[in-house]
LODO-976781 format. One line per 10 residues: number of its first residue (from 1); their letters; for each residue x, y, z of N, C-alpha, C. Coordinates in Angstrom, 1 decimal. Atoms other than C-alpha are relative to their C-alpha. Layout:
N
NUM) a) X Y Z X Y Z X Y Z; ...
//
This chain:
280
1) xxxxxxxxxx) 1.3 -0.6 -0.1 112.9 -35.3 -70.2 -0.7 -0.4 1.2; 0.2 0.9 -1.1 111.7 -37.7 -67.4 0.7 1.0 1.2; -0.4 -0.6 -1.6 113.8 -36.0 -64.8 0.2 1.6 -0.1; 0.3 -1.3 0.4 113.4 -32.4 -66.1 -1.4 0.2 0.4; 1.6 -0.5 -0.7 109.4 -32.8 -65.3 0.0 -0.5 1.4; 0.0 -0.2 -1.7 110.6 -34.4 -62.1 0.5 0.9 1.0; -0.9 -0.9 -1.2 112.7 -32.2 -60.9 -1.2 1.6 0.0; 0.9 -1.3 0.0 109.6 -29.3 -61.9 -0.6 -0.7 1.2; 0.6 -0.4 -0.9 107.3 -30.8 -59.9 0.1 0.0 1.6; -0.6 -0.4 -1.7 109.8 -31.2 -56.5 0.2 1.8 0.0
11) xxxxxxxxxx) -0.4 -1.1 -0.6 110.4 -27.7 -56.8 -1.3 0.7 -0.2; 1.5 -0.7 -0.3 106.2 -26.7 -57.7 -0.5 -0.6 2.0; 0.5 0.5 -1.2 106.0 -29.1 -54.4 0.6 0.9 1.3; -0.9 -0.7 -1.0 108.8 -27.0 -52.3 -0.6 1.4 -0.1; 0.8 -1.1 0.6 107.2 -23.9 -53.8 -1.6 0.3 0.9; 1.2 0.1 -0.7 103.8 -24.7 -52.2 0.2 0.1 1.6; -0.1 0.1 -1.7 105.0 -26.0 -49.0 0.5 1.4 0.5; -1.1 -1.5 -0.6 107.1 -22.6 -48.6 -1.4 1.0 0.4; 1.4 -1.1 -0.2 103.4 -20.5 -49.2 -0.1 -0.6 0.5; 1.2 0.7 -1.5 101.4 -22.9 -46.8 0.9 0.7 0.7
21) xxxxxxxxxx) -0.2 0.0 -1.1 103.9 -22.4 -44.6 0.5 1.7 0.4; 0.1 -1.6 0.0 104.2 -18.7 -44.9 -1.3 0.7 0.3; 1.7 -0.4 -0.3 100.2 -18.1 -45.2 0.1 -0.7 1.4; 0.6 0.9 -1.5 99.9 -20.4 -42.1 1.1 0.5 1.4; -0.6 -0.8 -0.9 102.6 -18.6 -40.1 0.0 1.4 0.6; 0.4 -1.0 0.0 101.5 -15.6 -40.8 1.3 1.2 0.5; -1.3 -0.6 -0.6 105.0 -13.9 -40.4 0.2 1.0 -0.9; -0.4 -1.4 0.9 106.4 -10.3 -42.1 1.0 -0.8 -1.5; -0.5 -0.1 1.5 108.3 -12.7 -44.8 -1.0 -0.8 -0.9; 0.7 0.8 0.7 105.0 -14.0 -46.4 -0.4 1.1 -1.0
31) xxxxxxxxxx) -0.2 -1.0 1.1 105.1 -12.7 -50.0 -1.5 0.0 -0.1; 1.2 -0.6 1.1 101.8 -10.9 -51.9 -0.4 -0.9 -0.5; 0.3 1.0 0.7 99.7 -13.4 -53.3 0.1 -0.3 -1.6; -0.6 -0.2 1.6 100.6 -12.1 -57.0 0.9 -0.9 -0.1; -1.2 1.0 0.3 103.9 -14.2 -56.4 -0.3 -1.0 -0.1; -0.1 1.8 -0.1 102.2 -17.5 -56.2 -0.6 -0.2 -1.3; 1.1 0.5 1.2 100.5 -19.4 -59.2 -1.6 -0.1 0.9; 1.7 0.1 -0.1 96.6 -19.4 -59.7 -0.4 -1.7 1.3; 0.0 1.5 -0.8 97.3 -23.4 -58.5 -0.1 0.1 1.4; -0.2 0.1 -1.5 99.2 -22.8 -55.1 -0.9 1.1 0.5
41) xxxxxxxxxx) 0.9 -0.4 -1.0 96.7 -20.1 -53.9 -1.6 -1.1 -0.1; 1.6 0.6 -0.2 93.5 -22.4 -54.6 0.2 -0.7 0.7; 0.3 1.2 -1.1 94.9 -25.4 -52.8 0.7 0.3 1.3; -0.3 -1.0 -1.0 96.1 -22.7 -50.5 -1.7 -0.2 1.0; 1.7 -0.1 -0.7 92.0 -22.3 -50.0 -0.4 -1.5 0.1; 0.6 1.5 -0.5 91.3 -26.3 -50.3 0.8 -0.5 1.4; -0.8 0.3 -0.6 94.0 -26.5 -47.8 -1.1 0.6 1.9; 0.6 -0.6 -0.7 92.1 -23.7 -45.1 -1.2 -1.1 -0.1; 1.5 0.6 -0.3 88.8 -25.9 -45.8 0.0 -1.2 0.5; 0.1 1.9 -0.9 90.0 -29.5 -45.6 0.7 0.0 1.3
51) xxxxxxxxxx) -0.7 0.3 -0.5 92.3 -29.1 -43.3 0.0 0.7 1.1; 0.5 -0.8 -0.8 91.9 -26.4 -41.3 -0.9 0.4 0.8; 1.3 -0.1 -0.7 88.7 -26.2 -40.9 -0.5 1.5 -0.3; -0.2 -1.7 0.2 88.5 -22.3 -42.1 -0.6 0.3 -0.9; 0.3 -1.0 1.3 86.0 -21.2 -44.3 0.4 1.2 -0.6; -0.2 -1.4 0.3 86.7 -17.7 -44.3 1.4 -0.2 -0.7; -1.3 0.1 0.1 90.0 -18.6 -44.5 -0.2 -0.6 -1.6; 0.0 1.2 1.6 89.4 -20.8 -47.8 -0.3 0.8 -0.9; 0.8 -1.2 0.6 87.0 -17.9 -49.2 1.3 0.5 -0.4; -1.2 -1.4 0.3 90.2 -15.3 -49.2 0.4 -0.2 -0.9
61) xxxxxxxxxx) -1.2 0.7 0.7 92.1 -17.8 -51.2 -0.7 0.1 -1.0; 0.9 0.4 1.5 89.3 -18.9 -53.8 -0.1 1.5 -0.8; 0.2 -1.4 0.4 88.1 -15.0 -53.9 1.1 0.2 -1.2; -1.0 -0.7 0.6 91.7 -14.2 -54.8 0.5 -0.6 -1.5; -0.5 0.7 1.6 92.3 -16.5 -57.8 -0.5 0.7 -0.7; 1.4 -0.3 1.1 89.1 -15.3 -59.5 0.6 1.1 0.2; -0.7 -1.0 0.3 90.5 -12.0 -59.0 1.6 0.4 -1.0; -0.8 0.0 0.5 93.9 -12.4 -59.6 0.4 -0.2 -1.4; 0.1 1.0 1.0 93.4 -15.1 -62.4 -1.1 -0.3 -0.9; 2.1 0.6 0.6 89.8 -14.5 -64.2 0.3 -1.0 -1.3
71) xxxxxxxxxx) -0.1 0.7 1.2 89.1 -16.2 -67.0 0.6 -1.1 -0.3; -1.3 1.2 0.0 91.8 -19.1 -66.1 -1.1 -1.0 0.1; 1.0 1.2 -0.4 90.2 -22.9 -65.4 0.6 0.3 1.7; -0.2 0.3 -1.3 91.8 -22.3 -62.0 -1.4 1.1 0.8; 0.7 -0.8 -0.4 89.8 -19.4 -61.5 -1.8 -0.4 -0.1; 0.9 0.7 -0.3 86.5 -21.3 -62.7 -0.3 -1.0 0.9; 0.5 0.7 -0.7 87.1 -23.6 -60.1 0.3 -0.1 1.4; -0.2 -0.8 -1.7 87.8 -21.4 -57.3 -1.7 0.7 0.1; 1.6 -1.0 0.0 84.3 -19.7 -58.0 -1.1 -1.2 -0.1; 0.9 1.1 -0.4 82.6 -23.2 -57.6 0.2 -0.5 1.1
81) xxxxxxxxxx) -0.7 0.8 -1.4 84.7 -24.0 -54.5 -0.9 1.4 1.1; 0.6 -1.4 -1.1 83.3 -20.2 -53.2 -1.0 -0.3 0.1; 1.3 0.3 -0.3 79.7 -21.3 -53.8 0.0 -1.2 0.7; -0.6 1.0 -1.0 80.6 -24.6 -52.0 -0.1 0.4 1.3; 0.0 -0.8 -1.3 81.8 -22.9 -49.2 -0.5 0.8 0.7; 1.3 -1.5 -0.9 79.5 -20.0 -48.5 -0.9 -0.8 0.2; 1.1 1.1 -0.2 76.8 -22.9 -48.7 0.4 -0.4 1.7; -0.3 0.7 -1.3 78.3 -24.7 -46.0 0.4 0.0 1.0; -0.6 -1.0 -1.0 79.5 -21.9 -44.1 -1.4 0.6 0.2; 1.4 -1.1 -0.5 75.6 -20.7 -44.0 -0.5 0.9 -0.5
91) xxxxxxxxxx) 0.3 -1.1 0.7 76.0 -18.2 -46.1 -0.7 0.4 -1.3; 0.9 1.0 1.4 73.1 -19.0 -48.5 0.0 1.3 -1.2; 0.0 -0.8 0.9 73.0 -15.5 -50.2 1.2 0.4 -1.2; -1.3 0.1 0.6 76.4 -15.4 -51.0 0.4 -1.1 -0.8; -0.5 0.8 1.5 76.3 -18.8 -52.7 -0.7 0.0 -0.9; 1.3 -0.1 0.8 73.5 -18.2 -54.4 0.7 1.2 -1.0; -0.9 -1.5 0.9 75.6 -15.0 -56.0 1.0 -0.6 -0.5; -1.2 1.1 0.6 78.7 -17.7 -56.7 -0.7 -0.8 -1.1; 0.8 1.3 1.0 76.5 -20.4 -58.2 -0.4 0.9 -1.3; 0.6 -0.6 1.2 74.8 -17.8 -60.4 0.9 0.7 -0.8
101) xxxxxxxxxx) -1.0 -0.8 0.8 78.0 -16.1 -61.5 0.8 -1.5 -0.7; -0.4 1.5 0.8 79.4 -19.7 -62.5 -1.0 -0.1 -1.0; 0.8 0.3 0.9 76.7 -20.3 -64.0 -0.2 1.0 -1.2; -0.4 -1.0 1.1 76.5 -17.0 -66.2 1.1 0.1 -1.0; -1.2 0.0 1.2 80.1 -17.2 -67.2 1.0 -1.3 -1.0; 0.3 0.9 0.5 80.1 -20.7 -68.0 -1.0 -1.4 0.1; 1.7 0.7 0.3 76.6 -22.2 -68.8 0.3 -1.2 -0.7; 0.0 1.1 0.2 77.9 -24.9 -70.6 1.0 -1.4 0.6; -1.1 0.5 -0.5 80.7 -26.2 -68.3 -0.6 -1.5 0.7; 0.8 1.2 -1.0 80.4 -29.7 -66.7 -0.1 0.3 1.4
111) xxxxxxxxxx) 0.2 0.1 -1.5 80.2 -28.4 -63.4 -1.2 1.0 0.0; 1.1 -1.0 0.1 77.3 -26.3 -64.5 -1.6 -0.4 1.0; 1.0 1.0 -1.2 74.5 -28.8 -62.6 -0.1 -0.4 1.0; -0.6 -0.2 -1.4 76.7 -28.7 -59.9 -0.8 0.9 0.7; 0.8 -1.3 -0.3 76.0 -24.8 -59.7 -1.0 0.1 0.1; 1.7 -0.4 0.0 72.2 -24.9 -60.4 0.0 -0.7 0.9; 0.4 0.2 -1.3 71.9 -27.3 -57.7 0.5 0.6 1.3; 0.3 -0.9 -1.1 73.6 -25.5 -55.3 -0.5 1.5 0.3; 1.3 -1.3 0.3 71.5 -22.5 -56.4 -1.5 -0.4 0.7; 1.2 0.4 -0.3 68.4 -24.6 -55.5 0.0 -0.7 1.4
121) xxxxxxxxxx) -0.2 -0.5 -2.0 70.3 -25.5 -51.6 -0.1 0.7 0.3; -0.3 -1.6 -1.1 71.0 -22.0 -50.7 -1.6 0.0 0.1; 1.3 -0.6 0.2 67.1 -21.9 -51.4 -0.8 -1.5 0.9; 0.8 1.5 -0.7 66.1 -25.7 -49.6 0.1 0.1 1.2; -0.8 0.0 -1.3 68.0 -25.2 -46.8 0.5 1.3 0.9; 0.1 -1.3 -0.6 66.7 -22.0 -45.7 -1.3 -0.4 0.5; 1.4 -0.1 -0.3 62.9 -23.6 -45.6 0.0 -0.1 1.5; -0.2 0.0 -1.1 62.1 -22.8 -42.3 -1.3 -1.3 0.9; 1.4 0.7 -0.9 59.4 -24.4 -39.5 -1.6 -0.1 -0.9; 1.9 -0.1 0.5 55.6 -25.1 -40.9 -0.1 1.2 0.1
131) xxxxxxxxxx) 1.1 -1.1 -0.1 54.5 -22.0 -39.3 1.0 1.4 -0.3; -0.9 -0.5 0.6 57.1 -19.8 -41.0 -0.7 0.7 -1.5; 0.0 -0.3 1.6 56.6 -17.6 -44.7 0.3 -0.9 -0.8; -0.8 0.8 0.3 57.0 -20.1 -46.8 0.6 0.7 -1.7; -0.1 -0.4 0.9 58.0 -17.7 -49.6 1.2 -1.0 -0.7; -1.1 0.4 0.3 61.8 -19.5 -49.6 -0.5 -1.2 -0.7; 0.7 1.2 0.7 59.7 -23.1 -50.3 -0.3 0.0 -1.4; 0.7 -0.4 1.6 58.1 -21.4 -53.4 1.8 -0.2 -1.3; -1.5 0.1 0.7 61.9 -20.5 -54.6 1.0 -1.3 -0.1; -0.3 1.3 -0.3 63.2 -23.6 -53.5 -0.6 -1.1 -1.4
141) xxxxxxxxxx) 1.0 0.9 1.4 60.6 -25.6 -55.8 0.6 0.3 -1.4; 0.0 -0.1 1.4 61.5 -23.8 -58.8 1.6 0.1 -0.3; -0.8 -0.3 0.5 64.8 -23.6 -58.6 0.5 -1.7 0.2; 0.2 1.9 -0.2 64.6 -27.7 -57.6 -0.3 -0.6 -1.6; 0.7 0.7 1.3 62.6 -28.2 -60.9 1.1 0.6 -1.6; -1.0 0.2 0.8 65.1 -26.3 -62.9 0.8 -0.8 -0.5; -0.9 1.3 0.3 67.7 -28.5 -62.4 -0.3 -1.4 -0.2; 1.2 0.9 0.4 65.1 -31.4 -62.6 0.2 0.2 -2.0; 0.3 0.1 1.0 64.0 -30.2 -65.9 1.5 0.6 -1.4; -0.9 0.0 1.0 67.5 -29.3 -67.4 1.2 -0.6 0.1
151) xxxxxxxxxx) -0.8 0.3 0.4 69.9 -31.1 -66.7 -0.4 -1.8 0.7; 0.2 1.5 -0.9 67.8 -34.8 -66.0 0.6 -1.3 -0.1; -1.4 0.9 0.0 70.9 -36.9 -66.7 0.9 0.1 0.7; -1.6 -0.6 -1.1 73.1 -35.2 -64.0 -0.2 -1.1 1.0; -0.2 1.3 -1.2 73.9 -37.2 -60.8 -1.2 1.0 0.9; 0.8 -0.9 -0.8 71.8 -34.2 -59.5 -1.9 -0.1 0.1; 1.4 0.1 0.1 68.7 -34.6 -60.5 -1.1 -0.9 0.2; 0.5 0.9 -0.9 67.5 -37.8 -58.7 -0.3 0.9 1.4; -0.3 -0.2 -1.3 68.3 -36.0 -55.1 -1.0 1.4 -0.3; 0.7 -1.4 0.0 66.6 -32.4 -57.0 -1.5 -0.7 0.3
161) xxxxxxxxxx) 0.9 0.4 -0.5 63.7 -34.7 -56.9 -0.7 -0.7 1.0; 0.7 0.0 -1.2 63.2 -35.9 -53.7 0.1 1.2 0.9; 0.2 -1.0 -0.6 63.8 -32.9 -52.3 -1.2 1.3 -0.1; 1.5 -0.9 0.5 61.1 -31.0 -54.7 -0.7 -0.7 0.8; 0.9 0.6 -0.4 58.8 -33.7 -53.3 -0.4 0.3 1.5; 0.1 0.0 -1.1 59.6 -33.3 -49.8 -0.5 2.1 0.4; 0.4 -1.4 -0.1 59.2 -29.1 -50.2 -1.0 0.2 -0.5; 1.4 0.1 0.2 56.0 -29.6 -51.9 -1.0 -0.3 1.3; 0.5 -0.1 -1.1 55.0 -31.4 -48.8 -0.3 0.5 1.2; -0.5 -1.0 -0.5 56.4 -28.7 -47.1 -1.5 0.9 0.2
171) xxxxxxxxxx) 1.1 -0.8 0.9 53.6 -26.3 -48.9 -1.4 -0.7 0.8; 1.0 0.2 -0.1 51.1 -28.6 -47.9 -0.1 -0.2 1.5; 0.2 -0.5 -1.3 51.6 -28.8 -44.5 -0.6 1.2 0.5; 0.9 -1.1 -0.4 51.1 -25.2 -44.3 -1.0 0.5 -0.4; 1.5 0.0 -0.2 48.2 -25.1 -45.2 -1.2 -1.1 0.7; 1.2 0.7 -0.9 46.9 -27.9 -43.3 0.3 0.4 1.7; -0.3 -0.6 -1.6 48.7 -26.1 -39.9 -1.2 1.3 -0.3; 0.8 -1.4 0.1 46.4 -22.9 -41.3 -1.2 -0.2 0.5; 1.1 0.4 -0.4 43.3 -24.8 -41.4 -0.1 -0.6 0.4; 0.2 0.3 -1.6 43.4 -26.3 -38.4 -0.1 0.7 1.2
181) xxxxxxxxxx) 0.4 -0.9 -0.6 43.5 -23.2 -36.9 -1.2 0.8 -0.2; 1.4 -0.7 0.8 40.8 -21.8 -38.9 -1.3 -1.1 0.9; 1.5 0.7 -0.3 38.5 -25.0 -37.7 -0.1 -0.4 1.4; -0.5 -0.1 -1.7 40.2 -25.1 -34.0 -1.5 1.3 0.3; 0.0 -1.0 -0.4 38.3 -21.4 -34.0 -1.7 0.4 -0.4; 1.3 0.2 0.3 35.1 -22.5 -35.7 -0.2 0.7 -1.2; 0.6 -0.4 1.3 35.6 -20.7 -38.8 0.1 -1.3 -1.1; 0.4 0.9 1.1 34.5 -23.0 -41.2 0.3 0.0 -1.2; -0.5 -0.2 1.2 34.6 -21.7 -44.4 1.3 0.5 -0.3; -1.2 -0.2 0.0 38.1 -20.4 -43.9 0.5 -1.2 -0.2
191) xxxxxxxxxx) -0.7 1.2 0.4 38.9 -23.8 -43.4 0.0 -0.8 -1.0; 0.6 1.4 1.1 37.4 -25.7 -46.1 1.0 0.4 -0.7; -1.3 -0.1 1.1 39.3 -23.5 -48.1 1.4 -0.2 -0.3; -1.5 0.3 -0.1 43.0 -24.2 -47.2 -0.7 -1.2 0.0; -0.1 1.3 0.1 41.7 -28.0 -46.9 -0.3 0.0 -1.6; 0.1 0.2 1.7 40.5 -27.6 -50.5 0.7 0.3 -0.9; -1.7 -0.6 0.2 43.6 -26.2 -51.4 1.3 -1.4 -0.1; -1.3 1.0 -0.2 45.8 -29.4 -50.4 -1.0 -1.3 -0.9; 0.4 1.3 0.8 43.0 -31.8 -51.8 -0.2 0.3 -1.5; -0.1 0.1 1.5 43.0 -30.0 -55.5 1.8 0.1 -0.3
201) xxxxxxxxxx) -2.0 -0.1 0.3 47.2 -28.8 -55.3 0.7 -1.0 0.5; -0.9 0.3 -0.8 48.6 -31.0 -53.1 -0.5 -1.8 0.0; 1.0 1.3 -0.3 46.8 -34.5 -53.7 1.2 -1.2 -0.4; -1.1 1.2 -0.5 50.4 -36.3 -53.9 1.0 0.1 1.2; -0.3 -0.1 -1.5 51.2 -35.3 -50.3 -0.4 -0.6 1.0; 0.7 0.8 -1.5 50.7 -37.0 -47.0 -0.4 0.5 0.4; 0.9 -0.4 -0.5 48.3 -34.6 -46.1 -1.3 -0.2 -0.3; 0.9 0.0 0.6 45.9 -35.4 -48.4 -1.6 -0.9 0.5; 1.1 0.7 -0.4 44.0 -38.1 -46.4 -0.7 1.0 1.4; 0.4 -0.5 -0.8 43.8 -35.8 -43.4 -0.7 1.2 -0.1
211) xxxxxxxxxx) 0.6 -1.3 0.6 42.9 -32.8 -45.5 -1.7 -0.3 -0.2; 1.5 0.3 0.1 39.7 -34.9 -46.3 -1.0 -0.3 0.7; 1.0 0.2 -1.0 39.0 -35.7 -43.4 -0.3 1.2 0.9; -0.1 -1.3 -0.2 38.8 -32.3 -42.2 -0.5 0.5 -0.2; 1.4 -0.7 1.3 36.3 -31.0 -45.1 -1.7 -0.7 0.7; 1.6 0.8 -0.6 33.6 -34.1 -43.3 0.4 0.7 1.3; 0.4 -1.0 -1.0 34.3 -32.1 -40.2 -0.6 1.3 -0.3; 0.5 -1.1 -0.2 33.7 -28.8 -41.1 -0.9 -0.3 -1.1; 1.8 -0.1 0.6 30.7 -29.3 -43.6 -0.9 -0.8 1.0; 0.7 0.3 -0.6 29.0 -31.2 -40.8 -0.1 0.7 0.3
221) xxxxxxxxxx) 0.4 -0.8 -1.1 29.7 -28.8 -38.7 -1.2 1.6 -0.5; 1.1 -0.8 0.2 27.9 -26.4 -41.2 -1.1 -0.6 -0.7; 1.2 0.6 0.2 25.1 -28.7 -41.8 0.1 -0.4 -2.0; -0.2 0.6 1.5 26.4 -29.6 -45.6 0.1 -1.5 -0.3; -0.4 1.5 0.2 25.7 -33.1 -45.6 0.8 -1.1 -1.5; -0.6 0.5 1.3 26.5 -34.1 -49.3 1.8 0.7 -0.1; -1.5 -0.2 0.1 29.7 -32.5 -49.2 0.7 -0.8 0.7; -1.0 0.7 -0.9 30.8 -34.2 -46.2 -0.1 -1.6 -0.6; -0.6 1.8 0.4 29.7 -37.7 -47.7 1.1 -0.1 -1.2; -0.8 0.2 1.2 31.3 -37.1 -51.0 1.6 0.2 0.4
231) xxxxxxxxxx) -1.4 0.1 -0.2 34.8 -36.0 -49.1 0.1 -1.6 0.5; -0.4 1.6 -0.8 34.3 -39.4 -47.2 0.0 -1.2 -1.1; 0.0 1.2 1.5 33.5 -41.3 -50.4 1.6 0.1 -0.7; -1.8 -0.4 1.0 37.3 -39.8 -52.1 0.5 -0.6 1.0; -0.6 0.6 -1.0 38.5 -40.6 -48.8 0.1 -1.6 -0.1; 0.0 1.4 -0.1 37.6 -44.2 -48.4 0.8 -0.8 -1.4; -0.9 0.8 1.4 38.6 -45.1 -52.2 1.1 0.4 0.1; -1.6 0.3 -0.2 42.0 -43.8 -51.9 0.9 -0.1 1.6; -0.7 -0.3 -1.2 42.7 -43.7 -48.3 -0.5 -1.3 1.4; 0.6 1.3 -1.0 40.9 -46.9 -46.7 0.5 -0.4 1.3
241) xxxxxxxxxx) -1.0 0.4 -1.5 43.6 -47.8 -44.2 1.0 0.8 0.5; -0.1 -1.3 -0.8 44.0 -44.3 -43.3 -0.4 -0.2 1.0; 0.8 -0.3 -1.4 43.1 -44.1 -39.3 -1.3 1.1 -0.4; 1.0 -1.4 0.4 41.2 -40.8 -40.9 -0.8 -0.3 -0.5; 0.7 0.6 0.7 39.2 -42.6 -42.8 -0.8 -1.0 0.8; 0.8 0.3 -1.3 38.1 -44.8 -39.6 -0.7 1.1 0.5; 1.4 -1.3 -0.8 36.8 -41.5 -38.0 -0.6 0.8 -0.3; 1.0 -0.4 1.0 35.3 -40.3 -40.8 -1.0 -0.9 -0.1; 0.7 1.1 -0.1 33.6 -43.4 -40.8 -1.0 -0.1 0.9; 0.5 -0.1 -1.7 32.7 -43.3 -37.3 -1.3 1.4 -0.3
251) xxxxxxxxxx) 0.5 -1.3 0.5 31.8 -39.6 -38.2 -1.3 0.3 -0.3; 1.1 -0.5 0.4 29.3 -39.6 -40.6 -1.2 -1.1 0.4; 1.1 1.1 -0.4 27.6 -43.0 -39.1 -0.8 0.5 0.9; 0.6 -0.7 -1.2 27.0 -41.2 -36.0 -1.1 0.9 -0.3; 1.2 -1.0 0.8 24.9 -38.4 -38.4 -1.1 -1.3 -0.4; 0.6 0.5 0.9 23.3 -41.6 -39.8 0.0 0.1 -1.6; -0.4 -0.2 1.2 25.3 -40.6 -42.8 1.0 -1.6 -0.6; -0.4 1.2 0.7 27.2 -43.0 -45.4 0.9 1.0 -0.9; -0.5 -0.4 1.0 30.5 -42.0 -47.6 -0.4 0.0 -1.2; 0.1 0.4 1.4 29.3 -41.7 -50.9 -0.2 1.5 -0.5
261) xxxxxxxxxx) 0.3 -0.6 0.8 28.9 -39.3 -53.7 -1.4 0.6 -0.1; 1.9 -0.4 0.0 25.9 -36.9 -53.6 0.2 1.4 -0.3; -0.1 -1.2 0.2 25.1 -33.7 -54.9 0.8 0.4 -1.1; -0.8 -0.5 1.3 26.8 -31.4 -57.9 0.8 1.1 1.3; -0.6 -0.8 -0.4 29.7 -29.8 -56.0 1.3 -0.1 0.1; -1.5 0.4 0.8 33.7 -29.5 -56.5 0.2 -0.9 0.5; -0.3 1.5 -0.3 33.8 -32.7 -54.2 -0.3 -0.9 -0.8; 0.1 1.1 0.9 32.3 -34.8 -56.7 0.3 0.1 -1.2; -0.8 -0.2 1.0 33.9 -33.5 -59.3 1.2 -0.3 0.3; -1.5 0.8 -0.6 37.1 -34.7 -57.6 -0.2 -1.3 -0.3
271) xxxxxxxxxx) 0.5 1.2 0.1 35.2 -37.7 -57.1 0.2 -0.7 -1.4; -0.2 0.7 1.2 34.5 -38.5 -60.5 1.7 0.0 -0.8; -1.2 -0.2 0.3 38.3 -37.5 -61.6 0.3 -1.2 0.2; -0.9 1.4 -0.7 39.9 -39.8 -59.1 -0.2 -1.0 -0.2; 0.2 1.5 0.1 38.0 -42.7 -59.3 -0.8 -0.3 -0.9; 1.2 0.9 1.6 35.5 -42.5 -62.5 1.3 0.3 -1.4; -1.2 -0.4 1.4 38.6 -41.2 -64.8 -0.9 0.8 -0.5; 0.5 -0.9 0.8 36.1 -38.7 -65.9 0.4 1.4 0.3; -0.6 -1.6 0.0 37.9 -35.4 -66.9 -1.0 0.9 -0.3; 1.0 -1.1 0.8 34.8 -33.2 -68.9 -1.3 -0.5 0.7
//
């Protein structure tokens, strides 16, 4: 028995080598890929990727299993090697169409967390520059938090979370590149509102100190004094040894102002949140 499964797999090994070396020579006696097993064309395609260097090339192979061979396990894991590959080859729509087809025809498979996260790269790894649409970020997020929220025992779902975090940040940037243009230009109330935007959505981003200090610019600049102390008051309690928080400092001294809480207006209803724990 022992040398009956050995003598199979010297001739599955002779077998292989004959296709590589037929696909890779590309000559009039390389047979139809029907003649090979589901096996020798897949690592036909891991062969083009690792070794070659050949996405496209690897694509043809994987494609062809799944064609050839649906419903096989070879062919489920030629259709995760395709979303793989189109990823890595740039081709984010294309794996985003793999991932999602894995994932449809087996949703409960262990490589299924695989799939959703590379559903949620073709979508991370598209976000472009700050001053860019960030519509992809939005997609990104949610398809980050999926895999987050379903499968948060995978190896995936650590990495889905610093990446949510970091494309959150993403978000908040562009709105603090917005309104800096808005208060560059002297519109004011334009600005407050993208700053007010990152200090109620965005207040576990590293914009958040600069967003505040940005709100005591432009309500000085429209003569709102209690707004500007009460942003300097949130400022100073969570952001003390912020530089921003020095020139806010600076800022409202120079008015003969003082960070503190004053007035009924959504800054000190922040205020109280943040630092009185008062929610109602």
């Amino acid at each position: 028995m022992a040398g009956k499964k050995r003598t199979a797999r010297i001739l599955g090994a002779v077998t292989l080598a004959l296709f590589l070396a037929a696909c890779g020579g590309g000559t009039p006696k390389e047979l139809p890929l029907e003649n090979y097993t589901p096996e020798q064309i897949y690592k036909r395609g891991e062969y083009e990727l690792e070794v070659s260097k050949d996405p496209e090339g690897a694509l043809r192979y994987f494609t062809e299993v799944e064609r050839l061979y649906p419903y096989t396990e070879w062919s489920k894991r030629a259709l995760i090697m395709q979303a793989f590959t189109y990823h890595e080859n740039k081709e984010y729509e294309d794996a985003r169409a793999a991932a999602q087809r894995f994932l449809d025809f087996y949703p409960g498979d262990k490589d299924a967390p695989y799939a959703k996260f590379l559903l949620a790269l073709s979508y991370y790894d598209q976000i472009d520059e700050v001053g860019r649409d960030q519509g992809l970020t939005f997609q990104a997020l949610i398809a980050l938090r999926d895999v987050i929220e379903e499968y948060p025992e995978s190896d995936y779902a650590k990495s889905a979370m610093l990446k949510f975090d970091m494309a959150f940040d993403h978000l908040a940037a562009k709105e603090m590149e917005i309104g800096r243009y808005y208060l560059k230009g002297k519109h004011y109330t334009a600005a407050i509102n993208r700053f007010r935007v990152v200090v109620e959505d965005f207040q576990t981003t590293t914009h958040t100190a600069e967003a505040l200090h940005r709100l005591v610019e432009s309500y000085l600049a429209l003569g709102l004094t209690d707004e500007a102390q009460t942003a300097g008051a949130v400022l100073g309690y969570n952001y003390q040894s912020s530089p921003f928080y020095d020139d806010t400092f600076r800022l409202l001294k120079g008015q003969g102002l003082a960070p503190e809480a004053k007035g009924d207006n959504w800054l000190n209803t922040v205020y109280r949140q943040m630092i009185k724990g008062e929610w109602l």
